[in-house]
C-alpha positions in Angstrom: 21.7 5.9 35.2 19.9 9.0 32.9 21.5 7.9 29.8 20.1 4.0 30.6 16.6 5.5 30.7 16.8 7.6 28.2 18.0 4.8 26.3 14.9 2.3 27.6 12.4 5.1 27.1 13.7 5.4 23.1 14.1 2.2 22.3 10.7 1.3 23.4 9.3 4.6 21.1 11.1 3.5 18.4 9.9 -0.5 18.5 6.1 0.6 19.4 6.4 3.0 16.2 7.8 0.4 14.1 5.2 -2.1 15.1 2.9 -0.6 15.1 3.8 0.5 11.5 4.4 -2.6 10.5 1.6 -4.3 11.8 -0.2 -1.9 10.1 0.8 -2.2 6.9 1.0 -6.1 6.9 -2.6 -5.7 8.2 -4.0 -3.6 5.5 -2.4 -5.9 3.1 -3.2 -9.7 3.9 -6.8 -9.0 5.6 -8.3 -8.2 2.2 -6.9 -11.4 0.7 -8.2 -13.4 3.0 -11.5 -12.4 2.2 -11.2 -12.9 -1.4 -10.3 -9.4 -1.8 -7.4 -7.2 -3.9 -5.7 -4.8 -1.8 -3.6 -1.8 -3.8 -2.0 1.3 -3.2 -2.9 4.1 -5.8 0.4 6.2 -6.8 -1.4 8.3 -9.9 -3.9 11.2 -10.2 -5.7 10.0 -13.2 -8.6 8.9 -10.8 -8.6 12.2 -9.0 -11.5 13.5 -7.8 -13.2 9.8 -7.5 -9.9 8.1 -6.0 -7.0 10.4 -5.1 -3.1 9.5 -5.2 -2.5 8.1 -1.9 -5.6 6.2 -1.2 -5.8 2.5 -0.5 -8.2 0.9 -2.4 -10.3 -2.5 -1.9 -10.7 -4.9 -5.4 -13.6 -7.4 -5.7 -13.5 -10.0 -8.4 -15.9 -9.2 -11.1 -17.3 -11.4 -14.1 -17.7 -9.5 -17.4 -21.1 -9.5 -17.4 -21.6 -7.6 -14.1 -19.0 -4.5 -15.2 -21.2 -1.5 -15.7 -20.8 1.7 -17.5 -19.1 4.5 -14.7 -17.2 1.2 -12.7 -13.8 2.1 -11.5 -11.8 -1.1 -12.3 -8.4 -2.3 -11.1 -6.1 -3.3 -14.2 -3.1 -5.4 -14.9 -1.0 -4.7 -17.8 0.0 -8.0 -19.3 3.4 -7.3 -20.8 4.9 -4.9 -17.6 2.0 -5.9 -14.3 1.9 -2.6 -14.0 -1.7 -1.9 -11.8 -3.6 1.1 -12.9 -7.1 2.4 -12.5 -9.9 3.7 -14.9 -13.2 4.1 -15.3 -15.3 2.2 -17.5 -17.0 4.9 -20.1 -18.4 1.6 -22.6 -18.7 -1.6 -23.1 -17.8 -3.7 -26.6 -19.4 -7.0 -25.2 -19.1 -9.1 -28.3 -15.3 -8.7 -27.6 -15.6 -8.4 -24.4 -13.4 -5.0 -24.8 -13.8 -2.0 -22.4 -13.5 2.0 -23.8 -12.0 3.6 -20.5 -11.1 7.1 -19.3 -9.5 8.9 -16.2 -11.9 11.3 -14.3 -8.9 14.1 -13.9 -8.5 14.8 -17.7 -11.7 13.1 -18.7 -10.5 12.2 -22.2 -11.2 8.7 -23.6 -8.2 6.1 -23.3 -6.6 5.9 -27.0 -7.3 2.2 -26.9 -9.8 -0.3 -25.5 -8.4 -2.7 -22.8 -9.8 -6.3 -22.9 -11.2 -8.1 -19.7 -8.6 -10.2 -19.1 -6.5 -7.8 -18.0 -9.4 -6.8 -15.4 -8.4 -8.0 -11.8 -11.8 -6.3 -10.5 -14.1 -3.5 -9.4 -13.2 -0.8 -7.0 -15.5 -1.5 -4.0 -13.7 0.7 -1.0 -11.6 4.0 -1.6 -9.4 4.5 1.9 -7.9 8.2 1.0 -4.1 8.5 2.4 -3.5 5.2 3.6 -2.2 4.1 0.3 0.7 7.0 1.1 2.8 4.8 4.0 2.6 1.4 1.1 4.1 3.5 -1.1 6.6 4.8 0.8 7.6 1.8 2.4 8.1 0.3 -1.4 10.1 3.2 -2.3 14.2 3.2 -2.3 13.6 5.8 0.9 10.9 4.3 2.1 13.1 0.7 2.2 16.5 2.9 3.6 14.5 4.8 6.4 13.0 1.2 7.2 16.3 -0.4 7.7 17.6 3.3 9.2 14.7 2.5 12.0 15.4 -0.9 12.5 19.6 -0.7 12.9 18.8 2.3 15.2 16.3 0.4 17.3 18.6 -2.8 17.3 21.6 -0.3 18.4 19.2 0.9 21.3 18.6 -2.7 22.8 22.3 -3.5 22.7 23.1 -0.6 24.7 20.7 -1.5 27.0 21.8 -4.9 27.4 25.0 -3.7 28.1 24.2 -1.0 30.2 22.1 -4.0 32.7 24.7 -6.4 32.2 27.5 -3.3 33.5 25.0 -2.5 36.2 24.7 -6.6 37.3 28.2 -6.8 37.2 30.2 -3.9 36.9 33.5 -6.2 37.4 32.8 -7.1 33.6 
């Protein structure tokens, strides 16, 4: 009878974790979008101290016109679509080029990036929630996941079978 509690009482843990987690994460991805909106998960210190690895940040749309010297600005690197964030230190309008820079080391980027590969401006910094993202999209992340879930799904089947032995204990 102790180990079928036991067994109820961490399965239940385990599946209100995991939802919760999950929900969570699915939640902090999809809201944004529905709004228009560009959800990412920053995994570099180049923006550190104005956006530090780990953080969740917000994207708006932005036309070229309305970028500003000091913007933060999501990129997309058209070869790789590899995300990465800078700040915008100037502005070559007539070729609608941006000179950008990370706030850590402060240097100047070697080379301009054009707008195109611009998916927006930086309009909400969420520090540390960017941290489970990125571990749930890492090999460990993925393996502790599925871990979770075969331990969870190994919990209910005892359980089953620890009711269906108490219902009928002929069986």
């Amino acid at each position: 009878m102790q180990k079928t509690t036991t067994a109820k009482i961490v399965g239940r843990v385990v599946f209100t974790v995991f939802t919760v987690l999950l929900v969570g994460v699915i939640a902090a991805s999809f809201v944004p979008m529905v709004f228009g909106l560009i959800p990412c998960s920053i995994g570099t210190d180049e923006m550190e101290p104005a956006v530090n690895k780990g953080s969740y940040v917000v994207v708006k749309s932005v036309e070229f016109s309305e970028i500003t010297v000091s913007d933060i600005l999501l990129f997309e690197a058209p070869k790789t679509g590899e995300r990465f964030i800078r700040r915008v230190s100037d502005i070559y309008s007539d070729e609608k080029q941006l000179v950008t820079s990370g706030d850590a080391d402060g240097a100047l980027d070697p080379m301009t990036t054009a707008y195109s590969c611009v998916l927006g401006k930086v309009i909400l910094v969420v520090p540390f929630v960017g941290y489970l993202s990125l571990f749930a999209e890492s090999l460990i992340g993925k393996a502790i996941i599925l871990l979770v879930f075969v331990i969870w799904i190994s919990v209910e089947i005892e359980i089953f079978r620890s009711e269906k032995r108490r219902v009928n204990p002929n069986e």
